[in-house]
C-alpha positions, -999 to +999 in steps of 0.1 A: -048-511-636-046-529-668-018-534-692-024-506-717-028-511-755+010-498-761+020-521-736+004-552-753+009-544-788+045-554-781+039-587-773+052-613-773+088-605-764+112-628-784+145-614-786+163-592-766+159-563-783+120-566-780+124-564-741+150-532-748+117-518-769+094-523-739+118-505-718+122-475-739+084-474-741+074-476-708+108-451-699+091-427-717+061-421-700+058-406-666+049-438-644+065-465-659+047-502-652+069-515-622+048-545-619+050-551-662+088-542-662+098-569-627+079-596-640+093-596-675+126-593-663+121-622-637+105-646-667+133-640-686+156-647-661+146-676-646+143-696-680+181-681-688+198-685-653+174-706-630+159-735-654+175-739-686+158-768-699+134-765-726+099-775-717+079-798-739+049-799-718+042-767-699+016-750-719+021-720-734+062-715-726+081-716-758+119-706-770+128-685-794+162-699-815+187-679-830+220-678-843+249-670-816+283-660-828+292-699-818+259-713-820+225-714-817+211-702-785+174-700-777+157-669-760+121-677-736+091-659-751+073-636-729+039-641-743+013-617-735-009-641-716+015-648-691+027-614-680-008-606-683-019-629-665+008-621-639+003-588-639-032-588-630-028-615-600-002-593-583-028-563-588-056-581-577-038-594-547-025-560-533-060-542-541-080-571-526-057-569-494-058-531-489-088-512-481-077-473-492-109-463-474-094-474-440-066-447-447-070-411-456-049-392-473-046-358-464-033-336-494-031-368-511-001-380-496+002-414-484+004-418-443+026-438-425+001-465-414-009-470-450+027-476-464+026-501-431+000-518-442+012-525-477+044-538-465+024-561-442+008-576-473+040-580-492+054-596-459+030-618-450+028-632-485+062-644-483+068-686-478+079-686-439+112-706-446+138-702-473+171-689-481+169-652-482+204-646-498+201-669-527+201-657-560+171-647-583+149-640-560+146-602-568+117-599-591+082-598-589+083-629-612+097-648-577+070-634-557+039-643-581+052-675-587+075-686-557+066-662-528+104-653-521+118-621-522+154-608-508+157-578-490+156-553-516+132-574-533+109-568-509+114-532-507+109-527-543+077-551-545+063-522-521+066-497-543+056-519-568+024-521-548+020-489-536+020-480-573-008-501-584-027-489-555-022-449-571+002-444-543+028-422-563+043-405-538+058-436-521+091-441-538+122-462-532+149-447-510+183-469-515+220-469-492+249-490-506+237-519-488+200-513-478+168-506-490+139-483-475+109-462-493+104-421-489+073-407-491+050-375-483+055-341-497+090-342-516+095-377-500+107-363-465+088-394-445+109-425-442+098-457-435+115-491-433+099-519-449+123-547-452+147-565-432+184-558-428+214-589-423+195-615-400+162-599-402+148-571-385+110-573-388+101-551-361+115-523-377+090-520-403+068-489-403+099-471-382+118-444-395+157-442-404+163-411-385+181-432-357+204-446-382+211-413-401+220-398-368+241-429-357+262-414-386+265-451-398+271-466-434+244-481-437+221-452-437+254-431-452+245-399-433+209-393-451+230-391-484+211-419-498+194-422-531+163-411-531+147-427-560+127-413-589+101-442-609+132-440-637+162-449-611+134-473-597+135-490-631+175-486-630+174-506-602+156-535-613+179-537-640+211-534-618+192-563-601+195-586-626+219-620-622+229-632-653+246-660-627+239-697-637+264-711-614+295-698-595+318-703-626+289-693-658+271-666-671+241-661-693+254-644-723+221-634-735+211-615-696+249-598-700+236-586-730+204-574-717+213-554-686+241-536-708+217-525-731+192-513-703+217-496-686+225-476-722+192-469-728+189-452-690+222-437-692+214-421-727+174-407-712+195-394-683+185-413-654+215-429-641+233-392-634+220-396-598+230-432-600+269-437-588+261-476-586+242-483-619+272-465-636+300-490-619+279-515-628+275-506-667+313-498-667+321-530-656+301-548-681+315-526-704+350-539-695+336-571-700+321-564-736+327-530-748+298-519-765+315-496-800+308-458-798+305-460-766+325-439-735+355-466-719+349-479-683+375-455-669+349-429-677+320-445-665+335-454-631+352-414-627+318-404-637+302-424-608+328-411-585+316-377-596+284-381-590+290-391-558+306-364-548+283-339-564+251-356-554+257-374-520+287-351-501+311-378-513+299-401-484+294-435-511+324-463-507+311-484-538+323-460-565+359-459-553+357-501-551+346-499-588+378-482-599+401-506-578+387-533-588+392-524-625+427-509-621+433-544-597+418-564-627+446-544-649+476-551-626+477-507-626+489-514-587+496-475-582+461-467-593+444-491-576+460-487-536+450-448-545+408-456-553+413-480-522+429-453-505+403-430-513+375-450-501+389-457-467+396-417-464+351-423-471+350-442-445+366-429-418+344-404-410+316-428-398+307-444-368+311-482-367+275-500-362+266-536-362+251-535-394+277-522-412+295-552-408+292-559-451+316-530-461+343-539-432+345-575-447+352-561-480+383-539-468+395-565-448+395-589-480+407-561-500+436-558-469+442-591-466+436-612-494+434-587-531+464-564-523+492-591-513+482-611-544+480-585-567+515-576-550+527-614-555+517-614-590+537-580-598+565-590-582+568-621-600+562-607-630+588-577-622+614-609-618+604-627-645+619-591-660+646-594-641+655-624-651+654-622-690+686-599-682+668-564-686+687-547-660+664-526-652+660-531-616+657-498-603+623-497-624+608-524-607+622-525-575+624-501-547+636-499-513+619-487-483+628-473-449+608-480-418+610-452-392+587-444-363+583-413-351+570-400-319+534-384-313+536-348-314+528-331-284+504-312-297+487-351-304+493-359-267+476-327-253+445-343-271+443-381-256+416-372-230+392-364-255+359-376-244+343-373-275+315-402-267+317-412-309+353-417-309+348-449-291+323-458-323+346-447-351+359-474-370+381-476-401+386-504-427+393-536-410+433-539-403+443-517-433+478-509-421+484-550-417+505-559-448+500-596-444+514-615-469+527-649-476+569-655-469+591-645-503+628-636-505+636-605-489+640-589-522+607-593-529+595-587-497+611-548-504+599-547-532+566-551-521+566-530-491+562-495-506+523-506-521+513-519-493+523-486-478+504-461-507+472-485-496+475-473-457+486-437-462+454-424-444+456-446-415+487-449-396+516-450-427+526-415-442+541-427-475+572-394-480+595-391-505+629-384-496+643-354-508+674-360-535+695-338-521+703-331-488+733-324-460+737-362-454+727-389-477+687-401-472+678-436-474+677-452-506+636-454-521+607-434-501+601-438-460+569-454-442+568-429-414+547-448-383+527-429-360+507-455-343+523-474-317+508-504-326+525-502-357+554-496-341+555-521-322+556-537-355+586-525-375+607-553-363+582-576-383+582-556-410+616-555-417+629-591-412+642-613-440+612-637-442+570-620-430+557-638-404+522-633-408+512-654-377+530-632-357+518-601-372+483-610-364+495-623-330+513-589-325+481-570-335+458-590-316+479-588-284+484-551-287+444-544-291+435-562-257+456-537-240+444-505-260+435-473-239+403-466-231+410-427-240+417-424-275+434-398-293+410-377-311+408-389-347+424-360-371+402-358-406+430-386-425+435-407-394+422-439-382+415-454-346+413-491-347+399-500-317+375-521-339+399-546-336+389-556-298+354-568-313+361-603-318+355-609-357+331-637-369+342-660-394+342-652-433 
């Protein structure tokens, strides 16, 4: 399978907005070119983000210049030869490995030991020993040229193959933080072709029914995207790392996967998408495009999605909008998308390889929430001290009560439910762990901390303003859990002792019942904690 003459009368590709015209060509037809769409996105960015020198002596490579808004930047010309040329090795190298002959195809749906075999070829074509997490390395441009893939990588370079075999009903199946392909009649086979964390080879050619009845994240309860060859393009392009180093961008790859992302959004195909539209909404925050829909819409409009495409079971959307309110110092708004997305995650099962998403709520615990709360409070006394006066505004006051299970609560603590022992919620999440301040600040910053936990073990309530004896002053934490209990005396002293909060929570977990209190739909069991946590 040839590059067409549509496809080549395009070339070369010298700007940006040539690359946006391939795109829009090949979105338009009913099989875009996988292969031809990866490799030109690898080329262009490994001479953006990987090797930024301009060669002198490699044959045919060149740089298009052109005038930034600061200066002049130079863009690398995708010449037809080389993506050609690319484009039939990778070809010729999947056909010449698989023999379709070898595998029938009854109805003309690919089989299980065929979609095996492909992902053999892609595997065993990989170098034996390198770094699978480092960056660019998701494009077919890596494979041809470096034989590294990641993990997605690899699962899109299977369907990548598949397609140039004629394979179309293998497609690309995709969890927040895994990647599979479907295939069959309406795509109900499964296979797994790629590894997961540390690698899990063995699992290749194996369904994900065990996972999707594990009830565990990482399969998110079979509501997973199951991809058509559009959202298959929308992921390459969500792929993209316009990363140079840990502190710099490539303008000019910013640039490019804002205007792919458009150019999908606008044909439709990111509806079904909830990550592709977090991802344009953030780079819209970056650089908003004019005419264009704010990133507050984008990221409710993922959230939507989400809950009308995939039960509401994704976590990623809700991270989105936190991250963008956290960005904004909008401290209300963000504990409640943080909130929401442990209220997601409570209802699954912990497994091993969810491990990813726990890390990021325990950052987001421990690390995002009591500096975004430092950073308010300091700037609510910078306030203060201009002489505004306007300390109730800024400031409240919270009461810390506990408050005894009800015995409707205790009649339950023999439940034997066997998945109750697997249910985990965000790591720590009612542990406001912050650095010592003034007390003042230190109440000031206790009622965020509590909006952030109100699913767990903290019922945030607001004290009525009237009543037959005077309430406390501010709202009331309400604990149920006795762990937190045992923690109120912590909470409440003049300086946070963070050692001894985690010393308190640690101590407390070793001696945790056995038989836990069956979890109510907004409450969390945390006997998670007992598994001893690996370093960050």
């Amino acid at each position: 399978m040839g590059l067409k003459g549509a496809q080549k009368a395009l070339f070369p590709l010298r700007s940006v907005s040539d690359v946006v015209r391939l795109f829009e060509l090949e979105l338009r037809r009913e099989q875009p070119d996988l292969v031809l769409l990866s490799l030109v996105l690898g080329f262009v960015e490994h001479f953006l983000a990987v090797n930024r020198v301009l060669p002198t002596n490699v044959p045919g490579i060149s740089f298009e210049p052109a005038q930034g808004p600061d200066s002049l930047t130079y863009f690398p010309v995708a010449d037809l030869s080389i993506v050609g040329a690319l484009h039939a090795r990778f070809t010729a190298q999947i056909r010449g490995a698989v023999d379709l002959s070898l595998y029938p195809r009854p109805d003309g749906y690919s089989s299980r030991e065929l979609v095996k075999k492909v992902s053999d070829v892609i595997w065993n074509s990989l170098s034996r020993s390198y770094f699978k997490d480092r960056a660019h390395i998701q494009s077919l441009f890596s494979f041809i040229t470096g034989t590294k893939l990641d993990s997605s990588g690899v699962a899109f370079a299977v369907v990548g193959a598949c397609q140039a075999l004629g394979l179309l009903d293998v497609h690309l199946a995709l969890s927040e933080d895994h990647a599979w392909v479907v295939f069959g009649k309406d795509g109900e086979q499964t296979a797994e072709v790629t590894w997961h964390g540390k690698g899990n080879e063995d699992r290749r050619g194996q369904t994900v029914n065990s996972g999707v009845a594990e009830r565990s994240w990482l399969y998110l309860k079979g509501s997973y995207l199951r991809c058509t060859r559009q959202m298959e393009v929308a992921f390459m392009v969500c792929a993209i790392n316009p990363s140079i180093d840990l502190h710099t961008d490539s303008l000019e790859l910013l640039q490019l996967q804002q205007k792919l992302l458009w150019v999908l959004f606008d044909l439709g195909h990111l509806e079904r998408y909830p990550m592709a539209l977090g991802n344009l909404a953030d780079l819209e925050e970056l650089e908003p495009t004019p005419g264009r829909p704010d990133p507050l819409f984008l990221y409710h409009k993922g959230i939507n999605s989400a809950k009308q495409y995939y039960n509401n079971e994704h976590i990623y959307p809700y991270m989105y909008l936190a991250g963008y309110h956290c960005r904004n110092k909008n401290v209300k708004e963000a504990l409640e998308a943080w909130a929401d997305s442990a209220t997601v995650i409570q209802d699954y099962n912990y497994c091993r390889e969810d491990e990813e998403i726990y890390k990021e709520f325990f950052d987001v615990a421990n690390d995002v929430i009591p500096n975004l709360l430092k950073e308010v409070a300091s700037l609510a006394d910078s306030v203060e001290e201009k002489g505004s006066g306007e300390r109730g505004e800024v400031r409240q006051k919270v009461t810390l009560v506990s408050r005894e299970v009800d015995a409707n609560d205790d009649d339950d603590q023999g439940s034997e439910d066997p998945r109750e022992g697997r249910r985990r919620g965000p790591r720590r999440e009612s542990k406001p762990e912050e650095p010592p301040l003034p007390k003042k600040v230190t109440e000031r910053r206790r009622p965020s901390s509590g909006q952030r936990t109100d699913r767990p073990a903290l019922e945030k309530e607001e004290v009525p303003s009237s009543g037959p004896s005077p309430p406390p002053e501010g709202p009331i934490l309400t604990f149920q859990s006795e762990k937190m209990k045992g923690m109120k005396e912590l909470l409440v002293a003049a300086k946070i002792n963070s050692s001894a909060i985690k010393l308190q929570l640690t101590a407390q977990s070793q001696v945790q019942l056995k038989k836990q209190k069956a979890s109510a739909p907004r409450d969390y069991t945390l006997s998670f904690l007992k598994r001893p946590r690996k370093s960050l």
